[in-house]
C-alpha positions as CSV (number, residue, x, y, z in Angstrom):
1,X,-2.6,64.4,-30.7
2,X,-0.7,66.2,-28.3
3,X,-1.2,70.2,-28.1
4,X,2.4,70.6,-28.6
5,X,2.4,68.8,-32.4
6,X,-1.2,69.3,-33.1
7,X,-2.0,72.1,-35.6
8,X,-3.0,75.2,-34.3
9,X,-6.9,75.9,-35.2
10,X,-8.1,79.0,-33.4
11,X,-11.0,78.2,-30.6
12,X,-13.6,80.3,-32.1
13,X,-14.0,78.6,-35.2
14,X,-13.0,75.4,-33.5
15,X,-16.0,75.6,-31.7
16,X,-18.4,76.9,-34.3
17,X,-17.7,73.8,-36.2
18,X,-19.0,71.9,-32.8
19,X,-21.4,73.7,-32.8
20,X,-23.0,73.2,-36.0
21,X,-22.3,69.7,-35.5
22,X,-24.6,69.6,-32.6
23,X,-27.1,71.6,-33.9
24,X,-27.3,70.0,-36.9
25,X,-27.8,66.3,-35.1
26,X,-30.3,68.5,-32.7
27,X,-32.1,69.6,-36.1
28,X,-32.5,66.1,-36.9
29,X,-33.8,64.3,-33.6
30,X,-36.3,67.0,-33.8
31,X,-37.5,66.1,-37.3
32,X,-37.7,62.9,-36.5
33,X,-39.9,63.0,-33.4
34,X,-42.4,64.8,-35.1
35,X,-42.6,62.4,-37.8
36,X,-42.9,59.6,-35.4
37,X,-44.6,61.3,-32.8
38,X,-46.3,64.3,-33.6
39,X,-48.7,64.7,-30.4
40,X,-45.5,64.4,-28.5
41,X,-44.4,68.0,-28.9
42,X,-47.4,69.4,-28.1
43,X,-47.7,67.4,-24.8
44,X,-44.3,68.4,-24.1
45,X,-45.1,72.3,-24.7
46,X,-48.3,71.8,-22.8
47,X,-46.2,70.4,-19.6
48,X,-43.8,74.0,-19.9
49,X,-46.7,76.3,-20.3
50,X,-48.6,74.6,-17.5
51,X,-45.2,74.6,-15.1
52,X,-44.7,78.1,-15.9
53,X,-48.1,79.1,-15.1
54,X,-48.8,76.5,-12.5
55,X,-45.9,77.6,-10.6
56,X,-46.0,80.9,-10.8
57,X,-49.1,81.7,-9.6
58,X,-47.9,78.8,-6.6
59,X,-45.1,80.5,-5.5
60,X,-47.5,84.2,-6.0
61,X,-49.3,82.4,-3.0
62,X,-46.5,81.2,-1.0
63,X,-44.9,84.7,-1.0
64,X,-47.7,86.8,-0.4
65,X,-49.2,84.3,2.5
66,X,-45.7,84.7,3.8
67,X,-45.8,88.1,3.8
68,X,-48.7,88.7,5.9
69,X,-47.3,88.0,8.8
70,X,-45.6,91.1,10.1
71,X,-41.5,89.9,11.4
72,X,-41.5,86.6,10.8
73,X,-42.7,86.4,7.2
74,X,-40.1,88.2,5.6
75,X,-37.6,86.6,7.9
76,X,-38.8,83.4,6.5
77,X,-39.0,84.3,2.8
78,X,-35.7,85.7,3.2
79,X,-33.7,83.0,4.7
80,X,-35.8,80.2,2.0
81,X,-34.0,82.7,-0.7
82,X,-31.1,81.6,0.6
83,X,-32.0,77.9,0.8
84,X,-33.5,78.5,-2.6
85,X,-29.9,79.4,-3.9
86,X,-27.6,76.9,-1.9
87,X,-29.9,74.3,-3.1
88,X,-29.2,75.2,-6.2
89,X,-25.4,75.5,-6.0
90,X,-24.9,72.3,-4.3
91,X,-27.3,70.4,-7.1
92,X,-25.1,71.8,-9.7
93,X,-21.5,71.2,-8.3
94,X,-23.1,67.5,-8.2
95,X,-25.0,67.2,-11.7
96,X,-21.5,68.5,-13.3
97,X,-19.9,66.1,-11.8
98,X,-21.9,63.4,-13.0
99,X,-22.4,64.8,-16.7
100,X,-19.0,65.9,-16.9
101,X,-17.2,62.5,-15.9
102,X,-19.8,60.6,-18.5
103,X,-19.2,63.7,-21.2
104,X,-15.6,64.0,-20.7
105,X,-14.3,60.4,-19.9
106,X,-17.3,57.8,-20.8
107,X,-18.5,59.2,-24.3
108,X,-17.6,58.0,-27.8
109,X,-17.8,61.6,-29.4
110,X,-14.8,62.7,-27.0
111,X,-12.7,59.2,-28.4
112,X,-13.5,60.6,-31.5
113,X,-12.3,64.2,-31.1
114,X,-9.1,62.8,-29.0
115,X,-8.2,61.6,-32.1
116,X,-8.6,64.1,-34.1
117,X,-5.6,66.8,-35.0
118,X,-7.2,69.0,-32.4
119,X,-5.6,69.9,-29.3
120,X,-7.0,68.5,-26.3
121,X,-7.5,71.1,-24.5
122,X,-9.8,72.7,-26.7
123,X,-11.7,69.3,-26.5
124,X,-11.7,69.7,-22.8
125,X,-13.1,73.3,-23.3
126,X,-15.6,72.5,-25.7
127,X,-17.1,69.6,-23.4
128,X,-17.0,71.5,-20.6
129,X,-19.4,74.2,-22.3
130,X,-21.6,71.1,-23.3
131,X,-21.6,69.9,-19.8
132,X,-22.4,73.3,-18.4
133,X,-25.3,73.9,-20.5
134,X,-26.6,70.3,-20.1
135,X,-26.8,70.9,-15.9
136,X,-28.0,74.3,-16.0
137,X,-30.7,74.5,-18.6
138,X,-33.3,73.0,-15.9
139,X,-31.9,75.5,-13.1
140,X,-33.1,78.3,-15.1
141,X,-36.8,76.2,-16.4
142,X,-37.1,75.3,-12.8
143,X,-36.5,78.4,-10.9
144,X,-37.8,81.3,-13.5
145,X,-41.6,81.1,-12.2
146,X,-40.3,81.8,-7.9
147,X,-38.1,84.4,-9.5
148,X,-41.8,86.0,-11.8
149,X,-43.3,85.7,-8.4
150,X,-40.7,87.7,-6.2
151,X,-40.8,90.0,-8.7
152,X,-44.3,90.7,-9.1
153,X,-44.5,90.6,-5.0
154,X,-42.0,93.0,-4.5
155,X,-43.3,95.0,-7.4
156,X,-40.0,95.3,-9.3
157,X,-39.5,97.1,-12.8
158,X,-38.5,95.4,-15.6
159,X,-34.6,95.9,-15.0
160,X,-34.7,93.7,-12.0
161,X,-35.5,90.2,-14.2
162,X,-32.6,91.7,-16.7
163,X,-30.1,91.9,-13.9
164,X,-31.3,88.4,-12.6
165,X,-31.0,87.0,-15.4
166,X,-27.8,88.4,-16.2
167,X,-26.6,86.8,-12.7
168,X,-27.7,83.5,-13.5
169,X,-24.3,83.6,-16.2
170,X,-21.3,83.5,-13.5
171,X,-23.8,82.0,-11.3
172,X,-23.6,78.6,-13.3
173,X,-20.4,78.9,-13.8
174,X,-18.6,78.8,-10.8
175,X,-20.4,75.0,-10.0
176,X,-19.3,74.0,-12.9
177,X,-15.5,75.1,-12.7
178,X,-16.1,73.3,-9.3
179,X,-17.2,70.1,-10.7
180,X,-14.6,69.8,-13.9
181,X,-12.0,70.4,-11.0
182,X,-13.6,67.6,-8.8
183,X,-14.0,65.4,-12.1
184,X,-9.9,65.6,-13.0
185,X,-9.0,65.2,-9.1
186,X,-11.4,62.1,-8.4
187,X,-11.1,60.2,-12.1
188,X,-7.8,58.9,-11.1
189,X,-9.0,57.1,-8.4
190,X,-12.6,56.3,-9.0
191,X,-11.9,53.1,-11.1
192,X,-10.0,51.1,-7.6
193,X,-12.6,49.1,-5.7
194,X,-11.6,50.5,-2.2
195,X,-13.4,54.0,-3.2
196,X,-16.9,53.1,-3.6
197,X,-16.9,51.9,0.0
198,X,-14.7,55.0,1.4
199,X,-16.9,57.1,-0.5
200,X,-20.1,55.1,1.1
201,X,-18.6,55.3,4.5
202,X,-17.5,58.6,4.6
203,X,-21.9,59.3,3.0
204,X,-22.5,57.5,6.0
205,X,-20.5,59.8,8.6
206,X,-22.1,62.7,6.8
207,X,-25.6,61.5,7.4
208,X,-24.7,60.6,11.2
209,X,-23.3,64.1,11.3
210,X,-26.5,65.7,10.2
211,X,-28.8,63.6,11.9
212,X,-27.0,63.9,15.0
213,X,-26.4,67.9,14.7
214,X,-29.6,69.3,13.2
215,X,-31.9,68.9,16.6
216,X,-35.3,69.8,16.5
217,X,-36.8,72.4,18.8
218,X,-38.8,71.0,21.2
219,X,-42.3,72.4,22.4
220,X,-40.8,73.0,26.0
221,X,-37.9,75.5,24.3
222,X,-40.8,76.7,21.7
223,X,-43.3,78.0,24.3
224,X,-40.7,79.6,26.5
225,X,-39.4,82.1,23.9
226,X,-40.7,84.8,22.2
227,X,-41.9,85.0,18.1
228,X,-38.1,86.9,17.2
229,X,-36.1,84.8,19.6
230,X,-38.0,81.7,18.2
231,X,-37.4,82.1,14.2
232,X,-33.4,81.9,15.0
233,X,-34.1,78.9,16.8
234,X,-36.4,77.3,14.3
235,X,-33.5,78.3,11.6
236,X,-30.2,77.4,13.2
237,X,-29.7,74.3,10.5
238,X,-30.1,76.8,7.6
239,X,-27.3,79.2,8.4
240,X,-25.1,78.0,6.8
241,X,-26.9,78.6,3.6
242,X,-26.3,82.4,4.3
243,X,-22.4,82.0,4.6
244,X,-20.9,84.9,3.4
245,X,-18.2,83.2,1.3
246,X,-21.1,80.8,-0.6
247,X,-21.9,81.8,-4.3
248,X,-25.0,81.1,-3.3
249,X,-25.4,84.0,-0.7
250,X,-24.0,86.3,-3.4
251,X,-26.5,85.6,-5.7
252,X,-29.6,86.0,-3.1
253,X,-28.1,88.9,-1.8
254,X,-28.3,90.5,-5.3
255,X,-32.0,89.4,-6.0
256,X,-32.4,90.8,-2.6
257,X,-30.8,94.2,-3.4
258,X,-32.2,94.7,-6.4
259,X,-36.1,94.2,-5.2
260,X,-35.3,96.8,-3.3
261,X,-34.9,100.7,-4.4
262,X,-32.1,102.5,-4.0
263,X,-30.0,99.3,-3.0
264,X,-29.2,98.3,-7.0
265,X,-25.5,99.5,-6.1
266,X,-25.0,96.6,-3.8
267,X,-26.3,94.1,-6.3
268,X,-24.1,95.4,-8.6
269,X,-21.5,94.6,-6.4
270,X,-22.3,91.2,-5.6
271,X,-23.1,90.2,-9.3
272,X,-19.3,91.6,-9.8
273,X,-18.0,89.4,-7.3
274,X,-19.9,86.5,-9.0
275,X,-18.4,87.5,-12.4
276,X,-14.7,87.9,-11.3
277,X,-14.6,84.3,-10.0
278,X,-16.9,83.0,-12.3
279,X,-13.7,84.8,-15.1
280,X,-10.9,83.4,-12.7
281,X,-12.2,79.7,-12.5
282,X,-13.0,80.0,-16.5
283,X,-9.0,80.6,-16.7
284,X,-8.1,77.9,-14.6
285,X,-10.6,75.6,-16.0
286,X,-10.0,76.1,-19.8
287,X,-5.8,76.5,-19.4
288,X,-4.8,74.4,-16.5
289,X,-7.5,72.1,-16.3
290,X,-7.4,71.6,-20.4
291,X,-4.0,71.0,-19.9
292,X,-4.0,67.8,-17.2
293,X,-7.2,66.7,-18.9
294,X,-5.8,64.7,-21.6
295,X,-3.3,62.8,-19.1
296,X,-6.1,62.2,-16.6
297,X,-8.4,60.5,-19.8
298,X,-5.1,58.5,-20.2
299,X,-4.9,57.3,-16.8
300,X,-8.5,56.3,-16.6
301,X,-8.5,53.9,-20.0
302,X,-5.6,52.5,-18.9
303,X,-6.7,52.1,-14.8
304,X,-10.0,50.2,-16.5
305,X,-7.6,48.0,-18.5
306,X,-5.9,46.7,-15.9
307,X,-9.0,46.5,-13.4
308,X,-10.1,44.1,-15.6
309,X,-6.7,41.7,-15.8
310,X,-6.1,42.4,-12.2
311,X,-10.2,41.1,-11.7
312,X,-9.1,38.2,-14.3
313,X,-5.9,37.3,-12.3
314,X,-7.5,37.5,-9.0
315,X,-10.2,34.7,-10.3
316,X,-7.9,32.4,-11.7
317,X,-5.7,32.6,-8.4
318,X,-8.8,31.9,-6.2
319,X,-10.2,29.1,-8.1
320,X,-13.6,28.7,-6.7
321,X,-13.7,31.3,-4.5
322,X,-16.2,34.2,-5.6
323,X,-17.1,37.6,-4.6
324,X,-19.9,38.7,-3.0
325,X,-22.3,39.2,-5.6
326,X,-21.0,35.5,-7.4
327,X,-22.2,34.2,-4.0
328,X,-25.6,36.0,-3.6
329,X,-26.2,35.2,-7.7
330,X,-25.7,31.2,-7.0
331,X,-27.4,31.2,-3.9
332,X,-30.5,32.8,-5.9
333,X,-29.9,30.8,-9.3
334,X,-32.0,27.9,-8.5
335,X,-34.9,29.4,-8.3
336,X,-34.8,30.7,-11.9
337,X,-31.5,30.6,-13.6
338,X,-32.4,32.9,-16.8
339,X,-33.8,35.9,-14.6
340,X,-30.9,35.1,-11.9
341,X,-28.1,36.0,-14.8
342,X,-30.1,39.1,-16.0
343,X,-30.8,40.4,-12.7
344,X,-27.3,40.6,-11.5
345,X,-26.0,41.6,-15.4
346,X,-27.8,44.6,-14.8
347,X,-26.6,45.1,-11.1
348,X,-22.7,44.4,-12.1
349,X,-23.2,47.2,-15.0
350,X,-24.7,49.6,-12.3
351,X,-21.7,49.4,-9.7
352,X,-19.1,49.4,-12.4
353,X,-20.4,52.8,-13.7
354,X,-18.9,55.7,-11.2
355,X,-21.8,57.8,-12.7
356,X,-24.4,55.8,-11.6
357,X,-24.3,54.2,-8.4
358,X,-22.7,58.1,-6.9
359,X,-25.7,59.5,-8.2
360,X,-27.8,56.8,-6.1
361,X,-26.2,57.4,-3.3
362,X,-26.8,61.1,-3.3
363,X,-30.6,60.5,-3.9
364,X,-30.4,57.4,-0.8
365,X,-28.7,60.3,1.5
366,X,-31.4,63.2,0.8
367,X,-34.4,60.5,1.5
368,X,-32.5,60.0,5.0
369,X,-32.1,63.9,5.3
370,X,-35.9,64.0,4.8
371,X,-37.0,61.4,7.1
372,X,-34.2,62.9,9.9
373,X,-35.8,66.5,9.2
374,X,-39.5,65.0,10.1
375,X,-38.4,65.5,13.5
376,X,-39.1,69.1,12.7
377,X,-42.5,68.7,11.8
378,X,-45.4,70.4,13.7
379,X,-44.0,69.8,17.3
380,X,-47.6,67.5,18.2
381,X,-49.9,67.8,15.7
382,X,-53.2,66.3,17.4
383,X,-55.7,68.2,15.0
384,X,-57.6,65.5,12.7
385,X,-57.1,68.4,10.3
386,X,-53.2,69.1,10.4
387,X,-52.8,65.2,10.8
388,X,-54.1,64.4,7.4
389,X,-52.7,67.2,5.5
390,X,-49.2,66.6,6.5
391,X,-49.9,62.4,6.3
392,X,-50.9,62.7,2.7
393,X,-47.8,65.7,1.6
394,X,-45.6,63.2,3.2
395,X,-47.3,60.5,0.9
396,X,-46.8,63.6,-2.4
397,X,-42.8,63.8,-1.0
398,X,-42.2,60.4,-1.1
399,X,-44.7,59.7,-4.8
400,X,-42.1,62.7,-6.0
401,X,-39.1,60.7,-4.6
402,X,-40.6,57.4,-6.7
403,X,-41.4,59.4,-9.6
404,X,-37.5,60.5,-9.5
405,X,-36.0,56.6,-8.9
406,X,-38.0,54.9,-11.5
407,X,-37.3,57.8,-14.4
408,X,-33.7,58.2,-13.7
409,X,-32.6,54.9,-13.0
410,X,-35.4,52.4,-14.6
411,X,-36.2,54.3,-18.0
412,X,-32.7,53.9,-19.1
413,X,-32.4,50.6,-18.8
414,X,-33.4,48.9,-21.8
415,X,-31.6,51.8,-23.9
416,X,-28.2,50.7,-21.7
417,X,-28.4,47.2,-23.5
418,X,-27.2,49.0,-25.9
419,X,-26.3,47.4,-29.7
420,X,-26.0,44.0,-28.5
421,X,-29.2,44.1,-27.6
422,X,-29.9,41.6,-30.4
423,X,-27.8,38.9,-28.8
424,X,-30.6,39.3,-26.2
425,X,-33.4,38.9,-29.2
426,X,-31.9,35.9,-30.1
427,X,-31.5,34.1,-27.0
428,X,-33.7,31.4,-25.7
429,X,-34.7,34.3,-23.1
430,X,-36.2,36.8,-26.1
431,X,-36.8,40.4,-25.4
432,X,-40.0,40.3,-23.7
433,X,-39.1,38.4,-20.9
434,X,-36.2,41.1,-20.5
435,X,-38.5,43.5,-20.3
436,X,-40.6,41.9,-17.5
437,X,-37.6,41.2,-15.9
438,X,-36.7,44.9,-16.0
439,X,-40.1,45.7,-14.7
440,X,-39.8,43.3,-11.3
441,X,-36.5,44.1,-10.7
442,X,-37.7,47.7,-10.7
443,X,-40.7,47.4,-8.6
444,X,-38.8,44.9,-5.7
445,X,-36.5,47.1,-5.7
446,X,-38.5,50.9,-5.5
447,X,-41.1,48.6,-3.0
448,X,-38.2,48.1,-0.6
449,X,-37.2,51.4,-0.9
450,X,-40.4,53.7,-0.6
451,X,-42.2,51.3,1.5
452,X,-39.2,51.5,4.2
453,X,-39.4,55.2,3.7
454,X,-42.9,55.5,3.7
455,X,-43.5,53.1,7.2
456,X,-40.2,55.6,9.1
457,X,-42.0,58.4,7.9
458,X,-45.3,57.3,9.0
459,X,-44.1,56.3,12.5
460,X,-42.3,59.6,12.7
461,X,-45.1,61.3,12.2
462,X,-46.7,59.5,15.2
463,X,-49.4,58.0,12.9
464,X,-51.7,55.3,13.5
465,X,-50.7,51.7,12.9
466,X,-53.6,51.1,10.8
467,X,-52.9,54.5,8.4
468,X,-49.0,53.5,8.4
469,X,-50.1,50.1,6.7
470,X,-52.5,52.0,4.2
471,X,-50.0,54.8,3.2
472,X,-47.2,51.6,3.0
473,X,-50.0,49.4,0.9
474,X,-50.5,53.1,-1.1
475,X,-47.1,53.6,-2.2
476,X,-46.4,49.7,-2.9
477,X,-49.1,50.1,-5.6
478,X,-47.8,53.5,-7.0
479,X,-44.3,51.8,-7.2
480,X,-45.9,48.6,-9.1
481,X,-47.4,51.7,-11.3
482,X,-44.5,53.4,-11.7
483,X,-41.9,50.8,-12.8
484,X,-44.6,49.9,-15.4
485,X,-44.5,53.5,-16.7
486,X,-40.9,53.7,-16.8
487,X,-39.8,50.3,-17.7
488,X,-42.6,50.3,-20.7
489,X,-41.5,53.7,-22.0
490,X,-38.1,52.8,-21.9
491,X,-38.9,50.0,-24.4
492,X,-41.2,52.3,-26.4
493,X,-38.4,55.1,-27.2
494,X,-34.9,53.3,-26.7
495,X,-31.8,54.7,-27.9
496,X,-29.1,52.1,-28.4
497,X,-26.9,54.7,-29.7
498,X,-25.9,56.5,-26.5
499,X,-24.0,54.8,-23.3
500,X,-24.9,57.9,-20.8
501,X,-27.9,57.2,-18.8
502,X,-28.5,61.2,-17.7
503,X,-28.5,62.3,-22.0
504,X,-31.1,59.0,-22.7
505,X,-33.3,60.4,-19.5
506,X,-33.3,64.0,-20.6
507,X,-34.9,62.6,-24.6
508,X,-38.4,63.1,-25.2
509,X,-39.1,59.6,-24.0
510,X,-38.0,60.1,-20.6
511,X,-39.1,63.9,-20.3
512,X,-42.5,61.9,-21.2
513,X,-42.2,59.6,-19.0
514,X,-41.5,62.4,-16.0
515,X,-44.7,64.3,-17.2
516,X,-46.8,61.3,-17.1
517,X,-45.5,60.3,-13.7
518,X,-45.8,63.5,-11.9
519,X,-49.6,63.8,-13.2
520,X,-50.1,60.4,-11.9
521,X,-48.7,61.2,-8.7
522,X,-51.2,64.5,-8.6
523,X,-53.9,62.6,-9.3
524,X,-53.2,59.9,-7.4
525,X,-52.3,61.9,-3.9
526,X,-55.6,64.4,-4.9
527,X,-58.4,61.6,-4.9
528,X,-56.7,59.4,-1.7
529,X,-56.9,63.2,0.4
530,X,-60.0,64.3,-1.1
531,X,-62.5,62.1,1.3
532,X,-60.7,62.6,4.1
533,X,-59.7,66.1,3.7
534,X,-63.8,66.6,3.3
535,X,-64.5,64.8,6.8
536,X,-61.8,66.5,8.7
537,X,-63.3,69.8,7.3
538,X,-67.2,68.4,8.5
539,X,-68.5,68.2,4.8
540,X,-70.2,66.7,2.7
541,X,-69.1,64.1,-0.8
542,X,-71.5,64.6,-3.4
543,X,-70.5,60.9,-4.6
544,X,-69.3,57.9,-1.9
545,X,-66.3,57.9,-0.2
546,X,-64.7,54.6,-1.6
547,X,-65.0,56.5,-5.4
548,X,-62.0,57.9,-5.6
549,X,-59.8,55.4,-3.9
550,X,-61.4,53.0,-6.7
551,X,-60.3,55.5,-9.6
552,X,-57.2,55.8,-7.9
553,X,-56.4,51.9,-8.3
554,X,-58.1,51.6,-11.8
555,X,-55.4,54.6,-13.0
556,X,-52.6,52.3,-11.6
557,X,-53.6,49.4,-13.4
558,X,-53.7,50.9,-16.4
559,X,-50.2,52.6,-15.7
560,X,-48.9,49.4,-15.1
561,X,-51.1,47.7,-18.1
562,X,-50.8,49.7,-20.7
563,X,-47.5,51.0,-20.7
564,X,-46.1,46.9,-20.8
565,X,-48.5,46.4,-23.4
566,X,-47.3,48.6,-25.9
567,X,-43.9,48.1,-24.8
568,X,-44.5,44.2,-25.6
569,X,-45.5,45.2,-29.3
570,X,-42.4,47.1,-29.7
571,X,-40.3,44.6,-28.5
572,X,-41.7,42.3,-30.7
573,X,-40.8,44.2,-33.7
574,X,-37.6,44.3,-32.6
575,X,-37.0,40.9,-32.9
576,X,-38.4,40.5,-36.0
């Protein structure tokens, strides 16, 4: 209904109302996990209290080794504040992007409130809180143990973690004004074909840009300069995280003031600045954006509408002539016509969902700001010792970066089938084989993926040829792992109810399914380095060296086995 007819029900109880609603449906998820699952909450409050702990005593370390060193060390911890922070704000902009377009112009609750006699912009506002406090909550999990550690380095009272976390409000904020703004601006457009390949051009350009800009300093310039003349060297691709006009820099400049005695008057200052805007884009947001919002929802139904005619029209005028992926799909169906239709069913739902394929292109360009930034490694590391701790972190980065792929994209897979997935059950194809087909699919396509990453990496890092074909044989098998874990879980905790692949990731299943596949990784990376780390060091194993490699493979199989076991069971019921 339009805001001008619609019957004027004051925000504050508008939004109570949502409020209980959500709660309520929270109430009951929760009651219902525990009845089917009640280990699962006590893994999941294991995984925070270990993180928590874990981490802060991690990044205890890291501060306090940094600090040793007299000039440079709090240089450096300084300046990875400021990283720290501009990481942060660039992650958020982006994550309420994606949530907000699902939330606001992709989700069946928002259909249901547009009809409603509510005004829309108060719908607009209330989905904009629930896409702010979807795409912050892990901001604040993720980053309270550095900010317990920089506190207990620099030996703070208790006020400082009260002002931090009084920062962290407009803080959050001003991303997110940033990325409802983005959402209503870009919606319009998203829908034509022409923009997914301006917007993968112009990711291109960018990553050229970077590559081509961020130099590394060689050992020549390195050994001809002085310790304070070389850290401004060493960190001339980072300045621009310390740009005084950046949020970001605000906020690090506060944590900074206020670790500090008799500076808490400029932390004040900045944490004012943060509010003001953080108040000025709330304005803009919740009146002028509430107030386009319902004609840019308008313009995106009817844009998809006609995509589809206009896609219609264009393949009765060809005739036989098909598009790129209706070429590739019958140059592959011979070889197994079933799978063939499946395979590309679930690539034609990918690139028709704005939401996911931007999202995969944001993860594709940081794996190639990683592998452009190995440049920087350790000018020549010829130490056996340096050699094989960086070979096998490389080998944890790029686990992590698998880890990420297979739970975001893969776990929600079976759960985007959505209702219909009973058409599937009753097709000569069944459910299982879906689910196998799920699980190749996933490993082909993570294989090409880390494998490519892991052999540029590799060479990069001037490696061997025989240890670039054992880390590339490595991470093959952790993918194989992997795709198993995700694809299994997916089928063990679906939701058919929700269409948003970033709320069916962030359910117990996929949290889950993250915990188990970061532990993997640990334990995987821990007993591959373990043997070597011991002969670099001149030690002895208590046990032979091909032990742990063994366990190593025996933990994959049964990631991969069990996992599609289980998941075969379930799928089984389903159909029944």
């Amino acid at each position: 209904m339009p805001d001008e007819i619609a019957p004027h029900i004051k925000s504050p109880r508008l939004f109570s109302l949502f409020f209980w609603l959500h709660w309520r449906s929270f109430v009951a998820r929760m009651a219902k996990s525990r009845r089917d699952s009640p280990l699962l909450g006590w893994v999941l409050a294991a995984f925070i209290a270990g993180y928590l702990v874990f981490g802060f005593l991690l990044f205890t370390a890291g501060l306090n080794y940094l600090y040793r060193f007299a000039l440079i060390g709090s240089m450096l911890a300084e300046r990875i504040l400021y990283l720290v922070f501009g990481f942060f704000f660039v992650m958020l902009v982006v994550s309420n992007l994606v949530i907000g377009y699902s939330t606001l112009f992709k989700n069946r609750e928002t259909e249901w409130f547009l009809s409603l006699p509510v005004r829309h912009r108060d719908v607009y506002r209330w989905k904009f809180i629930e896409a702010l406090a979807v795409s912050s909550w892990a901001l604040i999990f993720l980053s309270a143990p550095m900010l317990a550690a920089y506190g207990v380095v620099h030996e703070v009272g208790w006020r400082f973690y009260v002002f931090v976390a009084l920062g962290y409000g407009p803080f959050v904020v001003i991303p997110a004004v940033v990325g409802s703004w983005l959402i209503l601006l870009l919606v319009r457009v998203l829908s034509r074909s022409w923009v997914k390949w301006v917007m993968m051009a112009m990711g291109v350009l960018i990553l050229g840009w970077v590559i081509l800009a961020v130099k590394p300093v060689t050992e020549e310039e390195a050994s001809g300069v002085s310790e304070a003349l070389l850290f401004p060297k060493l960190m001339r691709g980072t300045r621009v995280a310390t740009n005084v006009y950046l949020p970001s820099a605000w906020l690090a400049e506060a944590v900074k003031s206020w670790s500090v005695e008799g500076l808490w008057r400029w932390g004040v200052f900045y944490f004012l600045l943060l509010l003001s805007y953080a108040l000025f884009g709330l304005l803009l947001a919740f009146d002028v954006g509430g107030r386009v919002y319902y004609g840019s929802w308008s313009s995106a139904q009817s844009s998809r509408a006609e995509r589809f005619q206009r896609e219609s029209l264009a393949k009765r005028s060809r005739g036989r002539r098909r598009s790129v992926l209706g070429w590739l799909q019958g140059l592959v169906r011979p070889l197994s016509p079933r799978m063939t239709a499946l395979v590309f069913k679930d690539v034609r739902i990918f690139w028709r969902d704005p939401a996911q394929w931007t999202q995969f292109m944001i993860f594709f360009g940081l794996l190639c700001i990683y592998v452009a930034n190995l440049r920087n490694v350790a000018f020549e590391f010829r130490q056996p010792y340096w050699e094989t701790v960086i070979s096998h972190l490389n080998l944890a980065a790029s686990a992590l970066t698998l880890s990420t792929l297979t739970t975001r994209f893969v776990f929600p897979m079976f759960s985007l089938e959505g209702r219909r997935v009973w058409i599937l059950g009753l097709s000569p194809v069944g459910l299982r084989r879906v689910v196998w087909q799920k699980f190749w699919m996933s490993f082909i396509t993570a294989s090409v993926i880390t494998v490519s990453l892991m052999i540029v990496s590799a060479v990069m890092l001037r490696l061997p040829w025989w240890r670039v074909a054992y880390f590339a044989v490595t991470i093959a098998v952790m993918s194989a792992a992997l795709s198993g874990l995700a694809v299994g879980f997916g089928a063990l905790f679906p939701n058919f109810k929700e269409d948003n692949p970033s709320k069916i990731v962030s359910s117990f299943g996929g949290t889950l399914c993250l915990v188990i596949s970061f532990s993997y990784n640990a334990l995987t990376v821990i007993l591959l380095a373990l043997p070597e780390m011991v002969a670099v060091t001149k030690r002895e194993l208590p046990f032979p060296w091909w032990l742990t490699p063994a366990i190593a493979g025996v933990m994959s199989a049964v990631m991969i086995v069990v996992p599609m076991f289980l998941a075969m069971k379930r799928v089984k019921n389903l159909e029944m």
